[in-house]
C-alpha positions as CSV (number, residue, x, y, z in Angstrom):
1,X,0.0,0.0,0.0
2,X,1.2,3.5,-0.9
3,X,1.3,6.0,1.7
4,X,-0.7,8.8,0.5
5,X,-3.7,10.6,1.1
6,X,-6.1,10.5,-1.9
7,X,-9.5,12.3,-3.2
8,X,-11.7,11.6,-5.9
9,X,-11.9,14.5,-8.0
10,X,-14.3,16.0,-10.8
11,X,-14.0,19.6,-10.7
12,X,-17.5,19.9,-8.9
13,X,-18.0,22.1,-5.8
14,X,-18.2,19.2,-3.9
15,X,-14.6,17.6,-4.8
16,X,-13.1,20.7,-4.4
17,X,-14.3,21.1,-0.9
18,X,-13.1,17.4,-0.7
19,X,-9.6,18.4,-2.1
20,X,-9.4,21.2,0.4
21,X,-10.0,18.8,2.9
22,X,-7.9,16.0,2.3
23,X,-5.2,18.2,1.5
24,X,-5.3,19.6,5.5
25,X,-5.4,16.0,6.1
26,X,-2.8,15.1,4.9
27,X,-0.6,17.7,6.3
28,X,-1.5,16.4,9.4
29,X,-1.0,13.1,8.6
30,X,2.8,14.1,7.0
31,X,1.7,11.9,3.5
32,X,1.6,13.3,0.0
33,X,-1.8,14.1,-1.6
34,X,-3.1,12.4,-5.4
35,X,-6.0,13.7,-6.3
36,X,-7.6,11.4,-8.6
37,X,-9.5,12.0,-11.6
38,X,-11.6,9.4,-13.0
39,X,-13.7,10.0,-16.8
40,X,-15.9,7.9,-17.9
41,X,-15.2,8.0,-21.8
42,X,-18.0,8.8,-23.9
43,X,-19.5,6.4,-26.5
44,X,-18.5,6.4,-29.9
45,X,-21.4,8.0,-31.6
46,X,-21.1,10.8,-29.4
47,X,-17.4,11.1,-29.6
48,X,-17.5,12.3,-33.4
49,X,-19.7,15.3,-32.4
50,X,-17.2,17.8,-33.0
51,X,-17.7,19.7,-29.2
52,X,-17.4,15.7,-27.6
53,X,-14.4,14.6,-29.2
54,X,-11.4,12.6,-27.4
55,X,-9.1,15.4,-28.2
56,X,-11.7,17.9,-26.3
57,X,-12.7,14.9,-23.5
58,X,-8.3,14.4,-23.1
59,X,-8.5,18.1,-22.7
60,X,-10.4,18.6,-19.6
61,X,-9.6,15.2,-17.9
62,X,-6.2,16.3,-18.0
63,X,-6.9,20.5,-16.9
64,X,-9.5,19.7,-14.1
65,X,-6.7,18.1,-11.8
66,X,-4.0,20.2,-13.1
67,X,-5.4,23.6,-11.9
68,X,-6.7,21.8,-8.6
69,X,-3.0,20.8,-8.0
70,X,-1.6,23.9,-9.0
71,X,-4.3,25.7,-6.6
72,X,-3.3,23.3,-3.8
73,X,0.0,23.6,-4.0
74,X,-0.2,27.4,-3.3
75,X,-2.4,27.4,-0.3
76,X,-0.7,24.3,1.3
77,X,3.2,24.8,0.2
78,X,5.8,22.1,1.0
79,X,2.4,19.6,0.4
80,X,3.3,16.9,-2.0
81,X,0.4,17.0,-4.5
82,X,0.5,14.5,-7.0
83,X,-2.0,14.0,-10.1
84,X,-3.7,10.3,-11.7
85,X,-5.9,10.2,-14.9
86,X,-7.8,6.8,-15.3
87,X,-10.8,6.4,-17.8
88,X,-13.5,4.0,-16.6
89,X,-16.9,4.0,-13.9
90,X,-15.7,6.0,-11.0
91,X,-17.4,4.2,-8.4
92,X,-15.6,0.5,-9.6
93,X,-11.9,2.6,-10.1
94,X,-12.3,4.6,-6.6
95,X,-12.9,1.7,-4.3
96,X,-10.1,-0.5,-6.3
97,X,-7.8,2.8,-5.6
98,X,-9.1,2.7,-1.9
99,X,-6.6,-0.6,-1.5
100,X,-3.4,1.5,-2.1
101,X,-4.5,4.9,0.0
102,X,-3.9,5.0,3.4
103,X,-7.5,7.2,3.4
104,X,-9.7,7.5,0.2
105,X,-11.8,11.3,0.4
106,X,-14.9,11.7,-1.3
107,X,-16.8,14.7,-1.5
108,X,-21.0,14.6,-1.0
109,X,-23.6,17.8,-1.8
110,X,-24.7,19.9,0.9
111,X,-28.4,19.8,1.7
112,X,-29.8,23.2,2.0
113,X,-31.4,24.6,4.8
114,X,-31.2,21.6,7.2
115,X,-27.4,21.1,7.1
116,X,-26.4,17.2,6.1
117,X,-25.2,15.4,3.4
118,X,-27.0,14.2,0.2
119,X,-24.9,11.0,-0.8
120,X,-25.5,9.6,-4.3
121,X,-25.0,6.0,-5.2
122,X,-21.5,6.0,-6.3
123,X,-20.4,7.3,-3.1
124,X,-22.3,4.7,-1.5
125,X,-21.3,2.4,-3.5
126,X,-17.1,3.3,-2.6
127,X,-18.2,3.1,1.2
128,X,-20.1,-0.2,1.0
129,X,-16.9,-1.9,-0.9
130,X,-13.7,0.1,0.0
131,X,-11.0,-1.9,1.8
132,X,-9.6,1.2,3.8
133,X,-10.8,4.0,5.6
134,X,-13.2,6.6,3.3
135,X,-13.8,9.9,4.5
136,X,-17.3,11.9,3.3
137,X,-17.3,15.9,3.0
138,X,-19.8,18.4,2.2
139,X,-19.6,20.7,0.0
140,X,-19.1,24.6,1.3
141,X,-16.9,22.5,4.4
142,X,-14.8,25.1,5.3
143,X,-11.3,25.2,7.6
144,X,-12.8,27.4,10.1
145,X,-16.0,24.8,10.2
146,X,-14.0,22.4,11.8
147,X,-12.7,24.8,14.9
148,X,-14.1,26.6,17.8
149,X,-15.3,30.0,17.3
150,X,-12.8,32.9,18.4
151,X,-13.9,34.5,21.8
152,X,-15.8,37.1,19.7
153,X,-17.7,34.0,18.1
154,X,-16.5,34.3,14.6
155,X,-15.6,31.1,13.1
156,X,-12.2,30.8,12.8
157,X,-9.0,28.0,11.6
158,X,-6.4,29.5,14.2
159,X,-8.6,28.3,17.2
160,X,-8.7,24.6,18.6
161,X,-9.9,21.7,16.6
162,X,-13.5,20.7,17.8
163,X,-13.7,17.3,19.6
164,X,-13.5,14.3,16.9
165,X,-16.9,12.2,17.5
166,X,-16.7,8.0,17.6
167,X,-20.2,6.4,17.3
168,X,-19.4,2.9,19.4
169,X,-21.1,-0.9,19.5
170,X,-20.2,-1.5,23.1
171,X,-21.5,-5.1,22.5
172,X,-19.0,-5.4,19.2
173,X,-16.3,-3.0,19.6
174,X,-13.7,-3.0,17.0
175,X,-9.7,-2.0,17.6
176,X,-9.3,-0.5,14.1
177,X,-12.1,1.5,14.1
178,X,-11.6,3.0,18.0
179,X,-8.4,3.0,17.0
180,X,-8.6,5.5,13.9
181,X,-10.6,8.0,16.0
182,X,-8.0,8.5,19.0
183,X,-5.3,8.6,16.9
184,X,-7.6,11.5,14.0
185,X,-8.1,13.0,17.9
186,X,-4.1,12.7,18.6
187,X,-3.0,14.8,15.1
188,X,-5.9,17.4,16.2
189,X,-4.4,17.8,19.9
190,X,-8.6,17.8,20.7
191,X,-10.6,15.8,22.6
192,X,-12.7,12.4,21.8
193,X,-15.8,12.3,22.6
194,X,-17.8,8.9,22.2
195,X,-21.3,8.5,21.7
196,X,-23.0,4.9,22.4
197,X,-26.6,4.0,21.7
198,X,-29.0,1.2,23.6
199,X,-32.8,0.2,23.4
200,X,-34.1,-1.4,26.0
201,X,-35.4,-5.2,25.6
202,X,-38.6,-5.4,23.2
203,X,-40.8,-6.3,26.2
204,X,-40.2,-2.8,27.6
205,X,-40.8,-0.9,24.4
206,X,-43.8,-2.7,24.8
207,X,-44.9,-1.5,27.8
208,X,-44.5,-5.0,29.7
209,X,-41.5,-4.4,31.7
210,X,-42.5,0.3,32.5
211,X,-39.8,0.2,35.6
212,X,-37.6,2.8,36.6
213,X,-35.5,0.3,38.1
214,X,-35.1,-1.6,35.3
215,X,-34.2,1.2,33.0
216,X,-31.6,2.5,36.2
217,X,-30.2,-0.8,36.0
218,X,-29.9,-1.3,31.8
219,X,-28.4,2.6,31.7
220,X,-25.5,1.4,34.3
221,X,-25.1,-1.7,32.6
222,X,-24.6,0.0,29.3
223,X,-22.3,2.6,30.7
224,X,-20.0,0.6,32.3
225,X,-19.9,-1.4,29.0
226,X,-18.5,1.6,27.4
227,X,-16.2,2.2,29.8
228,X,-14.3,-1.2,30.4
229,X,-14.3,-1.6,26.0
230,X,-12.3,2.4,26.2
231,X,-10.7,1.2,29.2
232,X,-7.1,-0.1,27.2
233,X,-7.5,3.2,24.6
234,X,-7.1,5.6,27.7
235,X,-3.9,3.8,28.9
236,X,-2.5,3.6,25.3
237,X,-3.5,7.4,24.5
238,X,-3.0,9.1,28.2
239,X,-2.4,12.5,26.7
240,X,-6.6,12.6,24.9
241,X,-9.4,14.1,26.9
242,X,-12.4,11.2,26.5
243,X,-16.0,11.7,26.9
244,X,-18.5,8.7,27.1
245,X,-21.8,9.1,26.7
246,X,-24.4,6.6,26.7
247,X,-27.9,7.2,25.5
248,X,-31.0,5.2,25.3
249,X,-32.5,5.3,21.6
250,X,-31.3,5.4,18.7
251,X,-27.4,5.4,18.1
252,X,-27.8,7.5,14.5
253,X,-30.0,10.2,16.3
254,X,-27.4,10.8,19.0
255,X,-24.7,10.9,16.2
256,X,-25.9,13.0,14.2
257,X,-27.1,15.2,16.9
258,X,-23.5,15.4,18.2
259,X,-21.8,16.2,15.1
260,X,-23.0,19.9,15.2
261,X,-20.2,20.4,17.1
262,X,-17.6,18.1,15.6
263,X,-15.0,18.2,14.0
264,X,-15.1,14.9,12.1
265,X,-17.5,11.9,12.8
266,X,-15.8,8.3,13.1
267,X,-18.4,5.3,12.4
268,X,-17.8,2.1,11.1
269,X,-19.1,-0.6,8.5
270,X,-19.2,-4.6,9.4
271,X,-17.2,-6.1,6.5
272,X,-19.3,-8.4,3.9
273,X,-17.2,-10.7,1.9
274,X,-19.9,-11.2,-0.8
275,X,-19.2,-9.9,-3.9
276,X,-22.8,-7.9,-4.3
277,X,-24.8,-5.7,-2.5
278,X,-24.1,-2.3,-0.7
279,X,-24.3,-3.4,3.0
280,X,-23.3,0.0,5.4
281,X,-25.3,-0.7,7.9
282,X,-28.2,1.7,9.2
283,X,-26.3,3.8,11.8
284,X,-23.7,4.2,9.8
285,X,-26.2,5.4,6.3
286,X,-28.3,7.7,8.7
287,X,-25.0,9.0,10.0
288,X,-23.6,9.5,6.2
289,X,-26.8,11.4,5.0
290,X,-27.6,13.7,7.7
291,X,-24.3,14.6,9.9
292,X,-23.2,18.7,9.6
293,X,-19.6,17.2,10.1
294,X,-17.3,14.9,7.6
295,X,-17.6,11.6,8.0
296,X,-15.2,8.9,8.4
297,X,-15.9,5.4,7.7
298,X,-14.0,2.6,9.0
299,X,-14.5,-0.9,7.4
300,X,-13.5,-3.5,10.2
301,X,-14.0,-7.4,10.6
């Protein structure tokens, strides 16, 4: 696997604002930056029309990440930003080039008004089938979005990083995936803060089981849970400021809910070894389409 950071890119507003992103990423993470352009090429017919040609097609695949580069490099210098052309369907060439990356960026549309994300199918598609770490961004995302307001409450990129957010299955905690968030926590000198998710047994949805004892008693069990499964990541990363929460209801609700105030959002996605089907998981697709923050998603076993 190469060591680099790398973004899919199409010239939209969207993989820009993923470019700008991955390229901060990647000076934190100390690892050059390819930004990857992927065409599909046009059908033959159309490719004699005289404004559709492959001379006019070879024209733009090769200027859209040449001027992103060249931008790049000026607002990020001593960043090693590197350029790839590949013709074929982006969302089979981005999750192959997902294997060599040590983190794949995508970019996603804003949803007006009520902030989110509005993921389409090849971006799906790349997080339901990548093999490493993929990282979902809004477009408009901005520097100063990630950051705590100044003290006159302007937004601001020269004020601390806002806490990086782990969504976490007590019950099936996974190493890679707690471990991506302390260590994205670590290279933002912030604080982690983890959210966890329980419903009570269907009998007391139900209305069978109404005690406030019984609720007491599966609140405490589920925070304790969370706290013996963090219990090794606190000794291994002494120097991170942790917050556990544990809420009853649903996990997605309290993620979303508590990346208003994030930085970036760490969730992960259960590894399926068949071949078809785009299996994310519910959290993690609720979390992808409506969180105000990027999201990472980590593919564990």
């Amino acid at each position: 696997m190469t060591r680099t950071v790398t973004v899919g890119l199409d010239g939209s507003p969207e993989s820009r604002a993923a470019a700008e992103w991955a390229a901060r990423e990647a000076e934190l993470l100390g690892l050059p930056l390819t930004l990857l352009h992927i065409w599909e090429p046009v059908p033959e017919p159309m490719a004699q029309a005289p404004l559709l040609g492959a001379e006019t097609q070879q024209h733009w695949s090769e200027r859209i990440p040449r001027e992103a580069a060249e931008g790049l490099a000026l607002r990020h210098p001593g960043l090693d930003v590197r350029t790839e052309q590949r013709p074929g369907r982006p969302a089979d060439l981005l999750a192959a080039a997902a294997r060599d990356t040590e983190l794949l960026v995508l970019g996603s549309r804003g949803l007006s008004g009520i902030g989110g994300f509005l993921v389409g199918s090849v971006g799906l598609a790349v997080v339901a089938h990548a093999e490493r770490p993929v990282v979902l961004v809004r477009a408009g995302e901005q520097a100063a979005d990630e950051h705590r307001m100044d003290p006159a409450g302007i937004p601001s990129a020269a004020t601390p990083f806002r806490p990086v957010v782990l969504g976490l299955d007590a019950d099936s905690p996974s190493a890679e995936l707690i471990e991506f968030a302390f260590t994205a926590a670590a290279r933002r000198g912030t604080a982690l803060r983890v959210v966890h998710g329980w419903n009570p047994p269907p009998s007391y949805a139900y209305g069978l089981s109404v005690d406030l004892e019984l609720h007491g008693a599966l609140a405490l069990r589920e925070t304790t849970l969370v706290t013996e499964v963090l219990r090794p990541w606190r000794q291994k990363f002494p120097d991170i400021e942790v917050t556990e929460e544990s809420h009853c209801g649903t996990p997605a609700d309290h993620l979303v809910d508590a990346a208003r105030a994030a930085s970036l959002v760490v969730v992960g996605r259960r590894v399926r070894r068949a071949p078809l089907g785009t299996r994310i998981g519910p959290v993690t697709h609720a979390v992808l389409h409506h969180s105000t923050a990027p999201v990472a998603v980590v593919p564990h076993d």
